[in-house]
N, C-alpha and C positions, 0 to 999 in steps of 0.2 A: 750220735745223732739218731732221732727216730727215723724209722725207712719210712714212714710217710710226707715226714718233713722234707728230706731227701729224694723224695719221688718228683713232691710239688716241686723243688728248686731245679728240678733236672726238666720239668713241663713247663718253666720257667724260661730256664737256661735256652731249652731248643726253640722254643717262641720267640726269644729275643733273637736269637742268631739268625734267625729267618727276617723278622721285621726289621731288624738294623743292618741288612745287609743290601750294599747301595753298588749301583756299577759304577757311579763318579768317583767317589772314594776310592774302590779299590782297582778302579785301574785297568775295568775286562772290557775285552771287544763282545760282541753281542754274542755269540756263541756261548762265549765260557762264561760269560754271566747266566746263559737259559741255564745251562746245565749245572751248574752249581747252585743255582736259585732251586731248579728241578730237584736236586738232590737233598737238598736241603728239605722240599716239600716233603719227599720222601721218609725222612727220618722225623717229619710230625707226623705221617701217618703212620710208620712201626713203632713209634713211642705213644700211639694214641691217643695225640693234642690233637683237640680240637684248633681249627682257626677261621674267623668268619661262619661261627656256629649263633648267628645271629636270627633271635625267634621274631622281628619284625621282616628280613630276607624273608625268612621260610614263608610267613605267613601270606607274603604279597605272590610267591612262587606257589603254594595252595591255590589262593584267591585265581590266580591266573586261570590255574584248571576248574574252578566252577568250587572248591574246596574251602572246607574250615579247617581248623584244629581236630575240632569235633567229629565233623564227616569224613574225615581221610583217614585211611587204614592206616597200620603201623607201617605197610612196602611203601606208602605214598607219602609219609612223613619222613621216613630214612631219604628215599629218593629226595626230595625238597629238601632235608640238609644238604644234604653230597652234592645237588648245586647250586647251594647259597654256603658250601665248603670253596665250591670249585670258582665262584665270582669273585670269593673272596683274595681267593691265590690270584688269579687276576688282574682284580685290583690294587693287589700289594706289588705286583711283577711291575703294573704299569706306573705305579709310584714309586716305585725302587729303581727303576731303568734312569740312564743319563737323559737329566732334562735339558740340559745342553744340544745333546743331541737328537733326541725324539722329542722334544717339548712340542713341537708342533705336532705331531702326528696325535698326542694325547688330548690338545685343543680341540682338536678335529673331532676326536670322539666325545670328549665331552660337549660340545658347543653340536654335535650331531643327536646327540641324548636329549639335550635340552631343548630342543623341536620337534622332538618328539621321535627320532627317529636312533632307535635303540639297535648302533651296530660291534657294541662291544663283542669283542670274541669272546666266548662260556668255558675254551678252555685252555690251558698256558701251551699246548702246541700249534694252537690256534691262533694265540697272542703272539706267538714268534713268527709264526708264517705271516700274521697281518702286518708286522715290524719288516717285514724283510722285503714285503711288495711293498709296503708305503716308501722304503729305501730306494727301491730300484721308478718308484713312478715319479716320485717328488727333490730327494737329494743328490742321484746320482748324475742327473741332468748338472744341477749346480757344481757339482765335484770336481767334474770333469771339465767343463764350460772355459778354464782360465789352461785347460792343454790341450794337447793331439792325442797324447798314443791310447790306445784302446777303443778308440773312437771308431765307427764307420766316416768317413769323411766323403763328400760330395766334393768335386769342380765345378766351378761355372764359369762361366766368361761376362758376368756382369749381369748376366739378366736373371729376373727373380723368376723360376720356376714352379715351385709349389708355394711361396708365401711365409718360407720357414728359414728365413735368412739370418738370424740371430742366434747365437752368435754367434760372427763372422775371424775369419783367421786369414792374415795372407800369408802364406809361405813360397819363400822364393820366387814374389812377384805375379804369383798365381791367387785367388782368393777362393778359400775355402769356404765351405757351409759345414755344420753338423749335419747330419742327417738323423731327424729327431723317431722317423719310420722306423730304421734300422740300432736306433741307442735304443 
């Protein structure tokens, strides 16, 4: 086989392994999907694939700084791919992740983009810390909701104190509150 034909099937090969790789599918909790997602990004940039080397990106990432094609240095052209590289992993991470499980948080940013209000994370350790807070403000609340243990819990004797009585638990004749300050 020619080594060029063999070069492009292996620029090929590592592109699809990136793009076709899903966390529903294979089964990872969010950890091991960053890191193997991460790793895998990694081995398109030692293999020198481009991904999301898209010249309509670059040009609106130019345009932003007051730039053309034309008026921007070769530093200012490299930089504007590396982050219309870097939105693109991103973007792939956010469509790759279990939409089962983060499907709403991806709404969120899409449906926040769409009004204008552009809070997409620019880079995949940034995407995972934005996955991890949205976890602990939005689902762990619900998670937890149908038990006790891990819970800070409040007593009351009946009467609503702060306004945050849902959801309520009684245990052995006593009724609990969450306590949503300290979850």
């Amino acid at each position: 086989m020619d080594t060029s034909r063999k070069k492009e099937w292996t620029a090929i090969d590592t592109k699809a392994a990136v793009i076709g790789y899903h966390q529903e599918r294979d089964n990872l909790n969010d950890i091991d999907f960053y890191r193997e997602f991460a790793g895998r990004i990694q081995g398109l940039k030692t293999a020198r694939v481009s991904i999301g080397r898209d010249e309509c990106v670059v040009d609106e990432i130019l345009k932003e700084q007051g730039l053309t094609q034309v008026a921007a240095t070769q530093a200012q052209k490299e930089a504007a791919v590396s982050r219309a590289e870097e939105q693109a992993v991103v973007m792939l991470y956010l469509r790759n992740i279990n939409q089962s499980w983060h499907g709403s948080m991806v709404r969120y940013l899409e449906d926040a983009y769409a009004t204008g209000n552009d809070i997409y994370p620019t880079l995949l350790p940034d995407v995972y810390r934005f996955l991890d807070d949205w976890k602990m403000q939005h689902h762990m609340r619900g998670k937890f909701a149908s038990r006790t243990e891990g819970m800070t819990m409040a007593m009351t004797d009946g009467e609503e104190k702060s306004g945050k009585r849902d959801p309520q638990f009684v245990i052995q004749g006593r009724e609990h509150i969450l306590c949503w300050d300290c979850n």
